[in-house]
C-alpha positions as a LaTeX table, in Angstrom:
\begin{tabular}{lrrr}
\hline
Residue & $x$ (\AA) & $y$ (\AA) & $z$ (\AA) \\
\hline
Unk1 & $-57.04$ & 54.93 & $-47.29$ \\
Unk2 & $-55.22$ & 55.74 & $-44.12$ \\
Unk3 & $-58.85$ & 55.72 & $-42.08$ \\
Unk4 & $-59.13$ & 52.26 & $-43.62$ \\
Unk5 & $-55.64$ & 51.07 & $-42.24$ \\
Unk6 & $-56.24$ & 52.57 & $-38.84$ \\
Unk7 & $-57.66$ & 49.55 & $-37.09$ \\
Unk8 & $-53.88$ & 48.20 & $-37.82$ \\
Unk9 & $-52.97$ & 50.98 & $-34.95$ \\
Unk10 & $-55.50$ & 49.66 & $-32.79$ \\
Unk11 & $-54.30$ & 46.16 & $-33.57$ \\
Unk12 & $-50.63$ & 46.45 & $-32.62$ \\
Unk13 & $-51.10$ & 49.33 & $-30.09$ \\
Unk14 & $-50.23$ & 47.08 & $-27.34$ \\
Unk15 & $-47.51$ & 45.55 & $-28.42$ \\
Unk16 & $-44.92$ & 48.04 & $-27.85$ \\
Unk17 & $-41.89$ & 48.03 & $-30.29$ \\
Unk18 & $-41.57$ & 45.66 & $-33.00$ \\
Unk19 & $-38.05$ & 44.04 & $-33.62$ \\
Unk20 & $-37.08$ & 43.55 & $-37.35$ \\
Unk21 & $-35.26$ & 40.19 & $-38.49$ \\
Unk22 & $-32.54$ & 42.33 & $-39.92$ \\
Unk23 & $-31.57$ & 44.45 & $-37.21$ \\
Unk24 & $-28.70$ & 42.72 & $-35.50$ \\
Unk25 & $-28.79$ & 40.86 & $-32.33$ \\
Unk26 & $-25.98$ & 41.71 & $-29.41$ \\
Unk27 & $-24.21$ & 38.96 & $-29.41$ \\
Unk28 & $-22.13$ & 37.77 & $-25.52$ \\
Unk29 & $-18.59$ & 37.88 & $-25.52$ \\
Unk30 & $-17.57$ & 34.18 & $-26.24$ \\
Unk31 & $-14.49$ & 33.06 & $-23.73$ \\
Unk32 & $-12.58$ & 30.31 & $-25.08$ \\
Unk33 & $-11.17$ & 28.04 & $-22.67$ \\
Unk34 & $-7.87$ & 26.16 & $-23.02$ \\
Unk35 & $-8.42$ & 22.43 & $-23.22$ \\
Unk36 & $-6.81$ & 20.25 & $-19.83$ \\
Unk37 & $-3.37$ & 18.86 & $-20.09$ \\
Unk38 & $-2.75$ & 15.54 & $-20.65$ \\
Unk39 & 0.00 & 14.30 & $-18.64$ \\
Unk40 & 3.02 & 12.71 & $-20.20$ \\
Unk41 & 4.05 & 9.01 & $-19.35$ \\
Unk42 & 6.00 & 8.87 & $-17.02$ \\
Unk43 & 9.78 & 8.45 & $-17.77$ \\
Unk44 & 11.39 & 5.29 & $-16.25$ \\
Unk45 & 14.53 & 5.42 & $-14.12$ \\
Unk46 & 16.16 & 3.45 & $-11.61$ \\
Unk47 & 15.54 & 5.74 & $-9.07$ \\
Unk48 & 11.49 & 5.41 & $-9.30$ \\
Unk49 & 11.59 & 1.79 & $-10.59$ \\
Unk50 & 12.98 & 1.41 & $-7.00$ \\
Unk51 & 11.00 & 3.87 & $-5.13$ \\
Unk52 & 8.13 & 2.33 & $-4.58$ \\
Unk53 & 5.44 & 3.00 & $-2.08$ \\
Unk54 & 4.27 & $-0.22$ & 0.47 \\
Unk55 & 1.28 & 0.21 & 0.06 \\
Unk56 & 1.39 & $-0.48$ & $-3.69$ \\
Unk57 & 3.93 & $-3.03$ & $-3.00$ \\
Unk58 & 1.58 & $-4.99$ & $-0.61$ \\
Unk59 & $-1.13$ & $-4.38$ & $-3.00$ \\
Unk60 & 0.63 & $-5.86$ & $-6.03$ \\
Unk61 & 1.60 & $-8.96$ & $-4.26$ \\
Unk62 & $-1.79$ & $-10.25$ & $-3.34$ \\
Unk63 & $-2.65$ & $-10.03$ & $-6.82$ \\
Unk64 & 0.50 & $-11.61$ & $-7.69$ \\
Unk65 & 0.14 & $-14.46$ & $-5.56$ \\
Unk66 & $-3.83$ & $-14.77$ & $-6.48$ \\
Unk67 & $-3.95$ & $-13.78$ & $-10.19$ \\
Unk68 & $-7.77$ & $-15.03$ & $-10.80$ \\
Unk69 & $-9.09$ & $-11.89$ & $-10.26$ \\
Unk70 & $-9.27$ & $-9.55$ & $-13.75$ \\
Unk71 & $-7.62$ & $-6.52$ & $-12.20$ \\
Unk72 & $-5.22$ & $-4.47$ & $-14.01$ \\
Unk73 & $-1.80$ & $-5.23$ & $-12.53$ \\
Unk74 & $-0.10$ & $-1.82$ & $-12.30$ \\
Unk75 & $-2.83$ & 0.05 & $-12.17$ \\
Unk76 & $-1.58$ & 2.46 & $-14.83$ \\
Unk77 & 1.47 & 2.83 & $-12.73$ \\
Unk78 & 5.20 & 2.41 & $-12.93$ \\
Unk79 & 6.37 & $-0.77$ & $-12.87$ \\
Unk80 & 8.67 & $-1.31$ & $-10.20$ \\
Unk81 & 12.27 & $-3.21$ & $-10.16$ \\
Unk82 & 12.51 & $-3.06$ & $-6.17$ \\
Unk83 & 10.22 & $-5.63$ & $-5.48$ \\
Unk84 & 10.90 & $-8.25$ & $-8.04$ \\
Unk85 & 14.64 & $-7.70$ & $-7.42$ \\
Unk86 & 13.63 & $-8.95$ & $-3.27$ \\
Unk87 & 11.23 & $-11.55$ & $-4.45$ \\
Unk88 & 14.20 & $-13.40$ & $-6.65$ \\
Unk89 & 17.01 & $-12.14$ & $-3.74$ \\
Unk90 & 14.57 & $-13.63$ & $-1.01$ \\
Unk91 & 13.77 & $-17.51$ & $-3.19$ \\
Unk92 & 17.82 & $-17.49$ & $-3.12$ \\
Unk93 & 18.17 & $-17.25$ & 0.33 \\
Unk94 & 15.06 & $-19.83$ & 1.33 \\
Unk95 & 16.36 & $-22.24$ & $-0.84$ \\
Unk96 & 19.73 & $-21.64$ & 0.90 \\
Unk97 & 18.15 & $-21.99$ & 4.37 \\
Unk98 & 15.88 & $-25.20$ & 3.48 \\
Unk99 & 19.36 & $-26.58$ & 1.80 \\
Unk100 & 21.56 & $-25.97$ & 5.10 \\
Unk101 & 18.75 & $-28.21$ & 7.64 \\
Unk102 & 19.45 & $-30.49$ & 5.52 \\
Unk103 & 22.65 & $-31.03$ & 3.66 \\
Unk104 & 24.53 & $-28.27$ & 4.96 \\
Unk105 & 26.15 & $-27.44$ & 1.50 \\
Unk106 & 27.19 & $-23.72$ & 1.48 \\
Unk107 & 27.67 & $-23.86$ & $-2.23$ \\
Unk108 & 23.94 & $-24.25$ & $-2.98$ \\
Unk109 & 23.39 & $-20.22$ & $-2.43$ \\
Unk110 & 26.61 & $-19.98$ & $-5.03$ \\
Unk111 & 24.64 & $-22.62$ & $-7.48$ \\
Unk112 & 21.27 & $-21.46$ & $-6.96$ \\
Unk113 & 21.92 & $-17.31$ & $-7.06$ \\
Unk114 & 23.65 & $-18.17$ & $-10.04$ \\
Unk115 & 20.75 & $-20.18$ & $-11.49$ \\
Unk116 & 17.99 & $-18.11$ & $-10.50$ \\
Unk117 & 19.04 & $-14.70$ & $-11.28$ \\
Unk118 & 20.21 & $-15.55$ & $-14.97$ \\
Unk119 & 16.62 & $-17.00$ & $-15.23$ \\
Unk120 & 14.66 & $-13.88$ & $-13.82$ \\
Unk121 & 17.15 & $-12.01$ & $-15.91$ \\
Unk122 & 17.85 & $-14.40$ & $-19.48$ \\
Unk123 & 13.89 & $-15.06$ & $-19.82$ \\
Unk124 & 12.74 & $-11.43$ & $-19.92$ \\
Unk125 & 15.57 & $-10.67$ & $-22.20$ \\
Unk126 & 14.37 & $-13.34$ & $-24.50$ \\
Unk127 & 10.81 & $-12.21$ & $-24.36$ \\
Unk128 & 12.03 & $-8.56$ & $-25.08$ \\
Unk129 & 14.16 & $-9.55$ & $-28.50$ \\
Unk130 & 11.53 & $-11.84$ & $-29.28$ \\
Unk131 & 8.56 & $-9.00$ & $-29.31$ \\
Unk132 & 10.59 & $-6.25$ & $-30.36$ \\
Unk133 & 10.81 & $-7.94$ & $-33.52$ \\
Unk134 & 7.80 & $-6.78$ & $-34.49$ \\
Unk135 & 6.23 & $-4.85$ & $-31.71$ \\
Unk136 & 7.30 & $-2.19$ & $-29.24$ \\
Unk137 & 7.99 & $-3.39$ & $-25.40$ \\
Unk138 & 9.18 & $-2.00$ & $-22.44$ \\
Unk139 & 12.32 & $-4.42$ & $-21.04$ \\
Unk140 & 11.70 & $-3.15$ & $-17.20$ \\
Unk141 & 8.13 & $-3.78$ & $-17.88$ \\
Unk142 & 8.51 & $-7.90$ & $-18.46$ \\
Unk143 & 11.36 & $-7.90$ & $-15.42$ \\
Unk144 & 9.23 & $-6.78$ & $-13.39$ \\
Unk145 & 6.36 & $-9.05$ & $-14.34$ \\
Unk146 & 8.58 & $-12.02$ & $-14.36$ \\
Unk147 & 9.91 & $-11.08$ & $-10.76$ \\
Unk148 & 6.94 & $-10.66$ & $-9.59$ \\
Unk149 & 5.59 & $-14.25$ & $-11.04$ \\
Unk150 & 8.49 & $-15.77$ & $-8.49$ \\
Unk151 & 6.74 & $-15.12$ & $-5.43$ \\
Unk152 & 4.58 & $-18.35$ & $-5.82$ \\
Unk153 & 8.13 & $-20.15$ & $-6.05$ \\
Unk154 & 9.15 & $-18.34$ & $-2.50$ \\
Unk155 & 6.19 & $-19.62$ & $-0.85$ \\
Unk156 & 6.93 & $-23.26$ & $-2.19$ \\
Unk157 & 10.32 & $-23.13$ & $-0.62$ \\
Unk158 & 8.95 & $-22.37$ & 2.45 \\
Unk159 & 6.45 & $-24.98$ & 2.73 \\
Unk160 & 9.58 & $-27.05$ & 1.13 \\
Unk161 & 10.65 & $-27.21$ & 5.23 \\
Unk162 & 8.27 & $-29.86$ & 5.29 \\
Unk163 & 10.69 & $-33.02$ & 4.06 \\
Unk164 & 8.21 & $-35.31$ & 2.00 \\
Unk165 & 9.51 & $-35.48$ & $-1.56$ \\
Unk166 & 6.40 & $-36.32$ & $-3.04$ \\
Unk167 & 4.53 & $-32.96$ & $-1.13$ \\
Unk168 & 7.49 & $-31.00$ & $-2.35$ \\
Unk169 & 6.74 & $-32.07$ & $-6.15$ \\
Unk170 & 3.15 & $-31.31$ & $-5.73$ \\
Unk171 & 3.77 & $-27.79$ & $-4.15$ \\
Unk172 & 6.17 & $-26.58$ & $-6.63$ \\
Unk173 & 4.03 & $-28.04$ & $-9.63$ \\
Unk174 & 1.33 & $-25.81$ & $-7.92$ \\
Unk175 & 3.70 & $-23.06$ & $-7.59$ \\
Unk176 & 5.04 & $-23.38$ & $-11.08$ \\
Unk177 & 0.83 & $-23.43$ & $-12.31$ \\
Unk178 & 0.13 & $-19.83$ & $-10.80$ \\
Unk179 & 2.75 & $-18.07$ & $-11.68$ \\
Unk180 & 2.70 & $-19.36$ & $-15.34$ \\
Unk181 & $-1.05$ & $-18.05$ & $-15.28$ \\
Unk182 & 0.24 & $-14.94$ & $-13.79$ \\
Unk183 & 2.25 & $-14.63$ & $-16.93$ \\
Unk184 & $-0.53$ & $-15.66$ & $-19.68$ \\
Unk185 & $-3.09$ & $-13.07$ & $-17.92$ \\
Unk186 & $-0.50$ & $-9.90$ & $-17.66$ \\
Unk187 & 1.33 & $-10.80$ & $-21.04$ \\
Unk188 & $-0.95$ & $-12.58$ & $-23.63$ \\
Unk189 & $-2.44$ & $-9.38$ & $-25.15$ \\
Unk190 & 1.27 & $-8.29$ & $-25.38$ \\
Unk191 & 2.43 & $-11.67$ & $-27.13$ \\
Unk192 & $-0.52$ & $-12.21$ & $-29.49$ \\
Unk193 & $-0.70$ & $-8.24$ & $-30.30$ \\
Unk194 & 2.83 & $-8.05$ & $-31.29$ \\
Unk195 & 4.14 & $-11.93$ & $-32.42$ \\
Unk196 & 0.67 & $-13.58$ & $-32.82$ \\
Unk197 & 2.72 & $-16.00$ & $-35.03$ \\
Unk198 & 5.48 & $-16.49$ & $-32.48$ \\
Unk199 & 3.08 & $-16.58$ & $-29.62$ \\
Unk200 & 3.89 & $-20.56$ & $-28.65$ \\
Unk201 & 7.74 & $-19.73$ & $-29.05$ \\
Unk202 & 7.11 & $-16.79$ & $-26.39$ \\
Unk203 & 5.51 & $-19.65$ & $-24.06$ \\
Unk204 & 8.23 & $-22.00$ & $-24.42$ \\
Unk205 & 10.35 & $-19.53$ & $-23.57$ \\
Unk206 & 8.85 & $-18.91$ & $-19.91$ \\
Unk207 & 7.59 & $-22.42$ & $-19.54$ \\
Unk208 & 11.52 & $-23.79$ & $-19.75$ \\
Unk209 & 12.50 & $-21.33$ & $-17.36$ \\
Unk210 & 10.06 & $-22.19$ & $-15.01$ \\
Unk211 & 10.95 & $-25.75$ & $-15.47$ \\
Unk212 & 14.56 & $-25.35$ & $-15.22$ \\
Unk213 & 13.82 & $-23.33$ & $-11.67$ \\
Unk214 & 11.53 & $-25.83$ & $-10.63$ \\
Unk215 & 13.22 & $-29.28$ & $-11.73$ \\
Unk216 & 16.66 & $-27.97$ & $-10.96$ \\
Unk217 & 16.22 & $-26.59$ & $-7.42$ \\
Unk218 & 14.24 & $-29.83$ & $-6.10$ \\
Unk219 & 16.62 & $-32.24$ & $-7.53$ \\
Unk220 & 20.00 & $-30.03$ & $-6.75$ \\
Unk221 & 19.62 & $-27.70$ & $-4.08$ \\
Unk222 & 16.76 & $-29.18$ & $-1.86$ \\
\hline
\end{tabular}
């Protein structure tokens, strides 16, 4: 029998040795590795809504004043109060300054600070009760997109210097155009996410205050 069975030695002589399945296998330490942190939001204060750097300042006004392009606004940063709190500050004072060449009334900055700030201020505040009704909003967050929707108003009160009623009308219409469109892009998922059914009551809310800043300054204060 074994003489039989000895070409298996010849067979497998070559092979060296032969591993059974149920010997076991050294297995490599495994290293578990802890998974990256995700960094809280940041927490809003005054301080860092109005420490802001230029650069994102300068960067957030050209899409302000353009809004066609589809680029996120704040870039998954902070709002900011510091800039929309100059934009409103500085419409004030150019209304003030195109009001003095001509009428010389120092009660216009009295009338038109008044005015404008409860605006920049009163529509936001509307917005904010009116989402938070059903939806969760920041109140920094919509002042600081509704101050930033002013600077097309600054440059119409610049170009107001010009003394043509008519080109006045068709600036500020203009003005009043982009910065409403500013609002729809930056807002509208906001609105219709959180009041879809109150969405048109949201835009009558911003489109009266732009009208009141718009119908009121040219008729009053320029």
């Amino acid at each position: 029998m074994s003489s039989e069975l000895s070409w298996l030695d010849d067979d497998f002589n070559g092979y060296g040795p032969v591993q059974l399945d149920n010997q076991e296998i050294p297995q490599e330490n495994l290293i578990l590795k802890t998974p990256p942190e995700i960094p809280a939001p940041e927490k809003f204060t005054l301080k860092k809504a109005f420490d802001v750097d230029t650069q994102i300042v300068v960067e957030r006004l050209k899409k302000a004043i353009w809004p066609i392009k589809g680029e996120e606004f704040f870039d998954k940063a902070m709002p900011d109060l510091y800039t929309p709190f100059w934009i409103v500050t500085t419409l004030i004072l150019v209304i003030f300054v195109v009001s003095m060449m001509e009428n010389q009334d120092v009660s216009v900055i009295i009338k038109s600070s008044s005015l404008i700030y409860m605006v920049s201020a009163g529509v936001p505040a509307a917005l904010y009760f009116l989402i938070s009704q059903s939806g969760y909003c920041e109140f920094y967050k919509l002042l600081s997109f509704y101050g930033y929707s002013f600077i097309h108003f600054v440059i119409a009160g610049l170009m107001s210097v010009y003394a043509n009623w008519i080109f006045r009308v068709l600036v500020w219409t203009l003005a009043g155009g982009l910065s409403l469109f500013f609002l729809y892009k930056n807002l509208k998922d906001l609105v219709i996410g959180s009041v879809p059914n109150q969405k048109f009551i949201a835009l009558g809310i911003v489109v009266a205050g732009h009208i009141s800043v718009i119908i009121t300054t040219n008729l009053f204060f320029l």
